[in-house]
C-alpha positions as CSV (number, residue, x, y, z in Angstrom):
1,X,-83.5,-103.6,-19.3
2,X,-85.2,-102.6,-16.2
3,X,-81.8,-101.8,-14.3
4,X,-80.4,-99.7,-17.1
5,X,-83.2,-97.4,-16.8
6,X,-82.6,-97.1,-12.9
7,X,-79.4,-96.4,-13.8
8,X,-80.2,-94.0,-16.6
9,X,-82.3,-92.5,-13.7
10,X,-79.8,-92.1,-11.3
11,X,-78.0,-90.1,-14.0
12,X,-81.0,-87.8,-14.6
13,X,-81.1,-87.3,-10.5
14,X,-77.4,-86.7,-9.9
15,X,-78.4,-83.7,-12.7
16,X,-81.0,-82.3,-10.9
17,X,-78.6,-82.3,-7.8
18,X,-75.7,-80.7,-9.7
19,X,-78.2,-77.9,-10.5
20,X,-79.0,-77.4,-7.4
21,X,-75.6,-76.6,-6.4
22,X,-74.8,-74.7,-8.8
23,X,-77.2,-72.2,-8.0
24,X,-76.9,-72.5,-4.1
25,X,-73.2,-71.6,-5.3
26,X,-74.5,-68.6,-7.4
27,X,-76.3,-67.4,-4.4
28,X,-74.0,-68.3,-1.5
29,X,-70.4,-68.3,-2.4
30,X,-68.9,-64.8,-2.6
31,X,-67.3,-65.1,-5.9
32,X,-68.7,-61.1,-6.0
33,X,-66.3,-60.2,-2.9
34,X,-69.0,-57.7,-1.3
35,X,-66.5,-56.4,1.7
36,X,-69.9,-54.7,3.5
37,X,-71.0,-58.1,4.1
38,X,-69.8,-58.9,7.5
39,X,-69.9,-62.1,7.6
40,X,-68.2,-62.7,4.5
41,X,-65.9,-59.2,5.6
42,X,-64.5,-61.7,8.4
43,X,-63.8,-64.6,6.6
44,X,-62.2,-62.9,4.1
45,X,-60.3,-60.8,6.2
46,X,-59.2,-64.1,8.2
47,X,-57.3,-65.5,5.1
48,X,-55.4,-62.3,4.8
49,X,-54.2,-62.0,8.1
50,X,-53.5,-65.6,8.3
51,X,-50.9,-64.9,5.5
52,X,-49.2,-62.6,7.9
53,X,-49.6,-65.4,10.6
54,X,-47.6,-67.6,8.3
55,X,-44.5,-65.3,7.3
56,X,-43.9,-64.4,11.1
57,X,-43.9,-67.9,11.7
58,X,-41.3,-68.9,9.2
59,X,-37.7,-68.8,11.1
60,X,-35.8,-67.2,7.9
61,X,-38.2,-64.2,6.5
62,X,-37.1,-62.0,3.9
63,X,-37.3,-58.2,4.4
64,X,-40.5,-56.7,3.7
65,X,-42.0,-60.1,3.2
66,X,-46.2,-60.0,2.6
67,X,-46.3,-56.0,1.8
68,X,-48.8,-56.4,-0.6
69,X,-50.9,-58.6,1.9
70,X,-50.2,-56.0,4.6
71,X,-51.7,-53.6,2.1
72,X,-54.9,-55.6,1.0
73,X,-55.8,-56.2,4.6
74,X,-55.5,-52.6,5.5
75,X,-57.8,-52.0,2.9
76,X,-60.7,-54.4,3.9
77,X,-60.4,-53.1,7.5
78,X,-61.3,-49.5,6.1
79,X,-64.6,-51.6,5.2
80,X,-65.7,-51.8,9.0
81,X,-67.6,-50.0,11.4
82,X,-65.9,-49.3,14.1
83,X,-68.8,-49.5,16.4
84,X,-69.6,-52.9,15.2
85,X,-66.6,-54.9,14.4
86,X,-66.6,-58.4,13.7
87,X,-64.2,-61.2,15.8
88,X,-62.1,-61.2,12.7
89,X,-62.2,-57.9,12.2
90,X,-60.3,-57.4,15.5
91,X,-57.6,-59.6,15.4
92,X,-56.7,-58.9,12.1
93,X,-56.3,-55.1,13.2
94,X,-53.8,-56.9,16.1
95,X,-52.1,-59.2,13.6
96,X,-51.5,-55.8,11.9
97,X,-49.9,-54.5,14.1
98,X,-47.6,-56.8,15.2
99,X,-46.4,-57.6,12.0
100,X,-46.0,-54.1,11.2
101,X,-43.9,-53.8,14.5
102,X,-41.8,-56.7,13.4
103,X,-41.1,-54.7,10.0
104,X,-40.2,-51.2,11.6
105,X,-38.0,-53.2,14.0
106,X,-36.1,-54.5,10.8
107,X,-35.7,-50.6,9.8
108,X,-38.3,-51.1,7.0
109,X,-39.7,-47.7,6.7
110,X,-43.2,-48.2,4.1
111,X,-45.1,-50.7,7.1
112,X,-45.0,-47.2,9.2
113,X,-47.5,-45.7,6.9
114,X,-49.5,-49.0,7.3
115,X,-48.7,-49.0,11.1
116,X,-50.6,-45.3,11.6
117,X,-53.4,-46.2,9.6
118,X,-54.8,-49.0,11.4
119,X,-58.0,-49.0,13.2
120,X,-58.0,-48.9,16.5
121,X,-60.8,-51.3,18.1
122,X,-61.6,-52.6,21.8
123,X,-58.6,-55.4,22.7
124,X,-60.1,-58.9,22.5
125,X,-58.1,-60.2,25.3
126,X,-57.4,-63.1,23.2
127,X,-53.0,-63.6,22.2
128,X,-52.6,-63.5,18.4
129,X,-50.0,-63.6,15.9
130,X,-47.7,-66.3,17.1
131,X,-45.6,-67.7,19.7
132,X,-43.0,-69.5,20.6
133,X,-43.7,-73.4,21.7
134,X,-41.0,-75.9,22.8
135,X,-41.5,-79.4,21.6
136,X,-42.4,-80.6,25.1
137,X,-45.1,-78.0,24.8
138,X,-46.5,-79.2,21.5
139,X,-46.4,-82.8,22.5
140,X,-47.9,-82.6,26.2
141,X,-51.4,-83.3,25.3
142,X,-49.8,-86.4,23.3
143,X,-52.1,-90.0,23.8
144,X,-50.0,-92.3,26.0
145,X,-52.0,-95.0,23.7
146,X,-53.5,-93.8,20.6
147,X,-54.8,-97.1,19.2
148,X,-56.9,-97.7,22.1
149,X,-58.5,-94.1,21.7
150,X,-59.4,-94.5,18.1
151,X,-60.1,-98.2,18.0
152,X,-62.7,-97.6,21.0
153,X,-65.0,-95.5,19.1
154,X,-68.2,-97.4,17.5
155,X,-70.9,-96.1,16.4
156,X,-73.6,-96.7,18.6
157,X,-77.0,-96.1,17.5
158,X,-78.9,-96.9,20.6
159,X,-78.1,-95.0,24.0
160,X,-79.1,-94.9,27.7
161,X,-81.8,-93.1,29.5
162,X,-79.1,-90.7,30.8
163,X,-79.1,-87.1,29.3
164,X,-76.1,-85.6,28.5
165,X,-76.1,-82.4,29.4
166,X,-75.6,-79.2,27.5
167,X,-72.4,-77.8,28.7
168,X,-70.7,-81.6,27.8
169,X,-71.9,-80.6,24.2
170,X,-70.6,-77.4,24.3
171,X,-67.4,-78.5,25.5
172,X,-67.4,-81.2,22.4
173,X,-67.7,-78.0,20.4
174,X,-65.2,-76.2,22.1
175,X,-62.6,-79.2,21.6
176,X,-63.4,-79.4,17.8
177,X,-62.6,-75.5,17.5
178,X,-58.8,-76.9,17.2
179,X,-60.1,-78.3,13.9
180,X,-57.7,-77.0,10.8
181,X,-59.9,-75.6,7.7
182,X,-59.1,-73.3,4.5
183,X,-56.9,-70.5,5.7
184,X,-58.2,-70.7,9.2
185,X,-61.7,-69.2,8.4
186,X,-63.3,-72.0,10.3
187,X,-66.7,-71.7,8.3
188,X,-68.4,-74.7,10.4
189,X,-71.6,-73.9,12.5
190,X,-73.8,-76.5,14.5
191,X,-77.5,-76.7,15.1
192,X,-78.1,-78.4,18.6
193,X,-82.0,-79.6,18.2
194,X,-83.2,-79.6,21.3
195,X,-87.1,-80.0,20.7
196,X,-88.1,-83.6,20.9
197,X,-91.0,-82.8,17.9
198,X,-88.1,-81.7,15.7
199,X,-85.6,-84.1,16.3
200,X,-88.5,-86.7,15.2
201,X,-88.9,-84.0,12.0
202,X,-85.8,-84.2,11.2
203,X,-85.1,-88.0,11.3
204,X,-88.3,-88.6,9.2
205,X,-86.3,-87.3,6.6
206,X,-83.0,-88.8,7.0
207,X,-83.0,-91.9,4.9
208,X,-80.4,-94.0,7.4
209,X,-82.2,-94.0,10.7
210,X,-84.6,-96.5,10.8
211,X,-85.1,-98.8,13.3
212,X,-83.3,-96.8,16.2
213,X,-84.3,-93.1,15.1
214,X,-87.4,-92.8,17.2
215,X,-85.5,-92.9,20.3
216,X,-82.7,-90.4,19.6
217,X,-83.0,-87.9,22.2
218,X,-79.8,-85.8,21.5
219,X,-79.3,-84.2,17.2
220,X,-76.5,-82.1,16.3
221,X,-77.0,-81.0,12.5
222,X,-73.2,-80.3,11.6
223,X,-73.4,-77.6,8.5
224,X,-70.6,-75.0,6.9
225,X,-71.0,-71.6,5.5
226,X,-70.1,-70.8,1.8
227,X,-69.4,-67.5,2.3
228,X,-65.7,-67.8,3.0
229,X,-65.0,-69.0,-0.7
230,X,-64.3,-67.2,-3.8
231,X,-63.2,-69.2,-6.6
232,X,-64.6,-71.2,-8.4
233,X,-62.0,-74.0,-7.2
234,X,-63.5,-73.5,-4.1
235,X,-66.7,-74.5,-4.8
236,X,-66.5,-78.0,-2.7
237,X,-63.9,-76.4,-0.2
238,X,-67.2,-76.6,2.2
239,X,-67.2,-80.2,2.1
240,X,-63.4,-80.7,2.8
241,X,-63.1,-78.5,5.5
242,X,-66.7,-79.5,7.0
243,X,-65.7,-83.2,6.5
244,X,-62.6,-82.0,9.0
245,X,-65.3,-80.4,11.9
246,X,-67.6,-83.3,11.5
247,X,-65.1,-85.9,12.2
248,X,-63.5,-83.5,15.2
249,X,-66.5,-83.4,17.1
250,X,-67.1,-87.2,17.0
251,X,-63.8,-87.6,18.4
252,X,-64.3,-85.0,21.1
253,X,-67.5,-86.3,22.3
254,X,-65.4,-89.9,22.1
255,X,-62.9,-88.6,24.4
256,X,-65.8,-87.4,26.7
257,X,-67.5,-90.3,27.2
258,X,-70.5,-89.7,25.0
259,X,-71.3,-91.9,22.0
260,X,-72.3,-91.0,18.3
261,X,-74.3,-91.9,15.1
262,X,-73.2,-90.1,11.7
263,X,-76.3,-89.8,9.7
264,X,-75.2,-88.8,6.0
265,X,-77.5,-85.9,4.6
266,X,-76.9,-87.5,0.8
267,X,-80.7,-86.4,0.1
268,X,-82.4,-84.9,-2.8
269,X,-83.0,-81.1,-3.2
270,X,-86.4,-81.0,-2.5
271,X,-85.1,-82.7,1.2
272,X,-82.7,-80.1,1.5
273,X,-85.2,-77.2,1.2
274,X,-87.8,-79.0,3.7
275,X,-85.2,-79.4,6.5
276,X,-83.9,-75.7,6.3
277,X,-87.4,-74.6,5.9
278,X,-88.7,-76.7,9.3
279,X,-85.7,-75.9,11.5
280,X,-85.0,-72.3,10.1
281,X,-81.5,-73.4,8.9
282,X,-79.6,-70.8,6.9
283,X,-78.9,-70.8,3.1
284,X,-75.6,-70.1,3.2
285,X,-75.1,-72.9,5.5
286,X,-74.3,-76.3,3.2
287,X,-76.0,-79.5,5.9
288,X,-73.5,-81.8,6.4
289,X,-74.6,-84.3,8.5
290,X,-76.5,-85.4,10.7
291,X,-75.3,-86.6,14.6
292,X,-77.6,-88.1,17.0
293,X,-75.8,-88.7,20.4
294,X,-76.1,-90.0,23.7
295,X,-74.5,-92.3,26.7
296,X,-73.6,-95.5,26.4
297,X,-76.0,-98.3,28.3
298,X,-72.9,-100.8,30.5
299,X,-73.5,-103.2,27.7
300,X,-73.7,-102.5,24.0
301,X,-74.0,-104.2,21.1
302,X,-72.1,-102.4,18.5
303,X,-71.5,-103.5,14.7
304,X,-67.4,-105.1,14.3
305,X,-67.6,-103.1,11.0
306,X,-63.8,-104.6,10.0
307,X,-61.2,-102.6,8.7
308,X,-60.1,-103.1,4.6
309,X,-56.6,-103.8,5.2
310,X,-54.2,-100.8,5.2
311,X,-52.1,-101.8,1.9
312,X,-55.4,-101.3,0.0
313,X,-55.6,-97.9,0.7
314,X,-51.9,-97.0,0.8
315,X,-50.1,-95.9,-2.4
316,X,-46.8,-94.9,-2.5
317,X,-45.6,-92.7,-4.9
């Protein structure tokens, strides 16, 4: 009798959870499309001109392929300040133009109205659109042996005195950049915790640290913003494509020598509003995880953790 009411319980919880998203969605996903919002302006404005990304990419395009899109991004560019553009906001107006170039070159007349009315901003220096890449280019940063990478990794939960510096976790950062998400908005943003009183703050109320927490001395707390999504459909799209970043940046620190812990953040509401509230963390940024860090001592003791076998998780349809 006693576990059906735990259970029962866990029902009533999972509730009280589902609320709570529901209204962090209310507030925090742009189902109300407000273009003068700048962050959401860039996101937004990166899924349109992604679209155009795509069609010049395809090696058979039809002629005057994406208009409409051409069209709709035009329009949410008239929504920025030119003396404050976003990153988006610039290479979307370059995007633009090239596909609009490609268009006039193919004799279609209507992109030239679209062509003169795009804003002009400062170059970001940075190539956009797309490019041509040979196979031996695609393939070149190819592992030699790929089982050995991946089957290396452990988590590792205790670490040596060595620091590891900032710029190696920067450069972890850098190398999970490449990670895929929802129409390229790349939504992810990391919290580095530096302070050695927070860090502790922090793991006092992550429920999967004991017994090693007290001597992390490097925290990443891997969150993504809702902002980018719209519908309703979208409304765990944070998770997917934050699940993606998370699971990047333990593989880049793995290829850079530096070890990892994933601490889940599966904690009640009331959790959630204490660890944004002690380390100032945005509400429009969904917490992830957790990731303490650190070097590897020359031994380790590390948990086997054995595979299920693959045909368990394999269906073939």
């Amino acid at each position: 009798m006693l576990e059906k009411f735990k259970s029962m319980g866990r029902c009533i919880l999972a509730l009280y959870g589902f609320l709570y998203d529901w209204i962090r969605y209310i507030k925090n996903n742009s189902w109300n499309k407000d273009l003068k919002d700048k962050d959401f302006r860039n996101y937004y404005i990166a899924k349109i001109y992604h679209t155009l990304e795509k069609s010049m990419s395809y090696k058979k395009r039809r002629k005057g392929a994406a208009y409409s899109n051409a069209l709709l991004l035009l329009r949410a560019l008239n929504h920025v300040d030119t003396n404050d553009p976003g990153f988006h906001d610039i290479i979307a107006a370059e995007v633009l133009k090239n596909f609009c170039q490609l268009e006039l070159n193919k004799e279609d007349p209507k992109f030239q109205c679209i062509a003169k009315r795009i804003p002009i901003f400062k170059s970001s220096g940075i190539d956009s659109g797309t490019k041509l890449v040979n196979i031996n280019e695609l393939y070149k940063g190819k592992l030699q042996d790929p089982e050995n990478f991946f089957n290396s990794r452990y988590t590792l939960r205790e670490y040596s005195e060595k620091p590891v510096a900032k710029n190696v976790v920067i450069r972890a950062l850098a190398l999970a950049q490449k990670t895929p998400s929802s129409c390229n908005m790349q939504g992810w943003h990391t919290y580095i915790i530096e302070s050695e009183q927070k860090i502790k703050k922090a793991l006092e109320l992550q429920s999967g640290n004991r017994g090693f927490g007290h001597k992390v001395k490097g925290l990443l707390i891997l969150t993504y913003d809702q902002k980018p999504f719209i519908s309703s459909s979208e409304r765990y799209q944070h998770w997917i494509d934050g699940g993606l970043h998370c699971m990047s940046v333990v593989y880049a620190l793995h290829s850079l020598g530096v070890s990892s812990c994933c601490l889940n953040w599966s904690e009640d509401p009331a959790k959630d509003k204490t660890l944004r509230k002690e380390l100032n963390i945005k509400n429009h940024h969904s917490i992830l995880m957790m990731l303490s860090f650190g070097y590897p001592d020359d031994e380790n003791n590390v948990c086997r953790s054995p595979r299920r076998p693959l045909d368990e998780s394999i269906t073939v349809i």
